[in-house]
N, C-alpha and C positions, 0 to 999 in steps of 0.2 A: 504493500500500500504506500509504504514511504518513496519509493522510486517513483510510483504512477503520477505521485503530488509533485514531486521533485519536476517531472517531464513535464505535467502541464501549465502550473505555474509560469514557468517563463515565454512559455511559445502564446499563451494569452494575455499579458504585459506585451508580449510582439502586437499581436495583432491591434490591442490599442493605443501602442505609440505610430501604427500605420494611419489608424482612422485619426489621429491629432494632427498627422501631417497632411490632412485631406484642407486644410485651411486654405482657403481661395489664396493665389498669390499677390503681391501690392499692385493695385489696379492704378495706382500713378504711375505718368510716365519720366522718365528722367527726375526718377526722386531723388536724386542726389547731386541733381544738378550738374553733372557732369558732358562732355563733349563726348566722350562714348556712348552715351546714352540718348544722344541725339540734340543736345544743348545747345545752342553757340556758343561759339569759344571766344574768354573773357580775358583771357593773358594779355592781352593790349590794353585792356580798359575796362569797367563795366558796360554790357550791352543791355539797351533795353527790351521790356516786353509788355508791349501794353496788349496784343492780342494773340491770342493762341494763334500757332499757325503749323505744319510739317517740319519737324524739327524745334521748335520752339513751342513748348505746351503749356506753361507756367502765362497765366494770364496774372499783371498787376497795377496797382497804380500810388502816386501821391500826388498833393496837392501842389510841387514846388517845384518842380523839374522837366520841361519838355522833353518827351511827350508822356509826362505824368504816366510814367511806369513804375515796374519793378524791374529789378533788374540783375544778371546774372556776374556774379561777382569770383575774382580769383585772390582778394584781400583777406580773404580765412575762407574756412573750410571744415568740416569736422571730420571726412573722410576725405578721400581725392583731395581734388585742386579747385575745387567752384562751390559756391553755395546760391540762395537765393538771398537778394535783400531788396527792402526798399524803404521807406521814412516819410514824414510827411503826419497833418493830420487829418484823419483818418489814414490807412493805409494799410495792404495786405498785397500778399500773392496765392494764388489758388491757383486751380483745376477744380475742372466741373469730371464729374465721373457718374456712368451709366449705372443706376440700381434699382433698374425697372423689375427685370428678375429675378429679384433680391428682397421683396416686402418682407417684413417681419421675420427677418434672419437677423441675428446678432453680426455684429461691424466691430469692429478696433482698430487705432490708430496711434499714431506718434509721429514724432518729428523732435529733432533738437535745434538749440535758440544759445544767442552767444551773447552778452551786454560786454562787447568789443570795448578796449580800452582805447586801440584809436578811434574809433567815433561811437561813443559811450551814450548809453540811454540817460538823460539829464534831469528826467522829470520825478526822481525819485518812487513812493509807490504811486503816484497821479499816471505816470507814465505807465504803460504795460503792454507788452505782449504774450498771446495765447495762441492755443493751437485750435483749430474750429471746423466744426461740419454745418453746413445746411439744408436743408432737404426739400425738395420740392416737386409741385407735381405734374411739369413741363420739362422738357429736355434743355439742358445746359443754362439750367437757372430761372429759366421760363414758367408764366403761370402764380401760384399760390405757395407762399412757404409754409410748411408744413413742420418741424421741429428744428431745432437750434441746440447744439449741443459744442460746452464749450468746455475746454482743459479747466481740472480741477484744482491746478497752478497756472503759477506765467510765472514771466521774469521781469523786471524791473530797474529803474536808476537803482535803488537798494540792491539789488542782486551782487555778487563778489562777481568783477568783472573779468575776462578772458576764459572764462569756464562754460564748456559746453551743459545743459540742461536738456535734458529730454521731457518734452509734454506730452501727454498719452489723452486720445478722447475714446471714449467706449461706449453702446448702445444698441439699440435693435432698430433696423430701416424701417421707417414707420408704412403702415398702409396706404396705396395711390402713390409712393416715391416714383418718381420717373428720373432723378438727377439728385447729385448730392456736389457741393460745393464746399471743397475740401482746402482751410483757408490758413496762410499764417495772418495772424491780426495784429495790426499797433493799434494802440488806443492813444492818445496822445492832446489831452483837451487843453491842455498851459503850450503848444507849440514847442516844444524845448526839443534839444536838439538830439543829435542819436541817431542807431539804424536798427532795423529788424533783418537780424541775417537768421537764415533760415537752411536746414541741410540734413539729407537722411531721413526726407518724410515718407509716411506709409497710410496705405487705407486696405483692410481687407475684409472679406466677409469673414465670419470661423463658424464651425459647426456649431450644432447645438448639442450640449453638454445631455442632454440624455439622450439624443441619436448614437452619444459616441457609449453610455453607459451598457443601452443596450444591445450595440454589435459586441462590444464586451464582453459580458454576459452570455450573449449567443454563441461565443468562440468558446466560451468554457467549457459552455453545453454540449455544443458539438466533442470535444477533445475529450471531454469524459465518456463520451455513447462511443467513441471513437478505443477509446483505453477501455 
């Protein structure tokens, strides 16, 4: 009896570290902001993006700089050689991503966030930036917004500067989603000065914790009727 326990134990721990990695892969593109990834390459300068396009997916804007984008930066990085940033008040970068197929599945995400010491978030906590989704129920932002979910932290003029931060958002695609809008935010109401870099963002669906209990379960079952 002890050998049979011993056999199937582990082969069923297999089969549910298979179904964990069933997790949709990051449906953004060029999350890391990178020119392998399809970016434009920023080593000469910062480039901007005020609109998605082939090659350039990251849509953003600010208030102060023609042509009020965001933009793709090689001034830091937290992987590679690029991040995103941009400044301004109000201000962000996104992608819009497809989650028509996806109603009422669980989503997770992250991204990390830098309070740069050469151009330092100023506004202390008035200032801030988060990581964000919005959901809605037209295609690429289109239509009625439907839920707003937003990091459970940010970062800050307060924040200890030159340190990357990872913000994680988590939730379920609400009913009628046609599009989710997947965003770094600055808030910024005193103007002060600063940037939002932004680097290593993700959005994925992941199973649902008792789809994976009970393939689980079922692998036991079977491996005992099988022993």
């Amino acid at each position: 009896m002890q050998a049979k326990s011993q056999r199937v134990m582990p082969i069923a721990l297999l089969c549910l570290g298979v179904a964990v990695s069933t997790a949709s892969a990051n449906l953004l593109q060029a999350p890391s902001f990178e020119v392998a990834q399809g970016a434009p390459d920023a080593s000469a300068g910062d480039m901007g993006t005020a609109t998605a396009a082939p090659g350039n997916p990251w849509i953003g804007w600010n208030p102060w700089v023609s042509p009020f984008a965001a933009f793709y930066t090689a001034v830091t990085a937290h992987t590679g050689t690029q991040a995103g940033k941009t400044f301004g008040q109000p201000s962000g970068i996104y992608q819009f991503v497809d989650v028509s197929g996806v109603n009422g599945q669980p989503f997770s995400g992250s991204a990390w966030f830098i309070n740069l010491s050469a151009d330092p978030l100023m506004g202390g906590a008035d200032q801030t930036v988060d990581y964000r989704v919005t959901f809605f129920d037209g295609p690429n932002g289109t239509g009625n917004q439907l839920a707003l979910i937003i990091s459970s932290a940010n970062i800050s003029g307060a924040t200890t500067q030159d340190v990357w931060t990872e913000l994680t958002i988590n939730g379920t695609v609400p009913a009628g989603a046609a599009s989710a809008q997947v965003m770094g935010f600055m808030w910024n109401p005193n103007s002060a000065g600063g940037a939002l870099f932004m680097d290593d963002a993700s959005f994925q669906i992941v199973p649902e914790p008792a789809g994976l209990a009970l393939l689980g379960l079922g692998a036991v079952a079977l491996l005992r009727r099988r022993g």
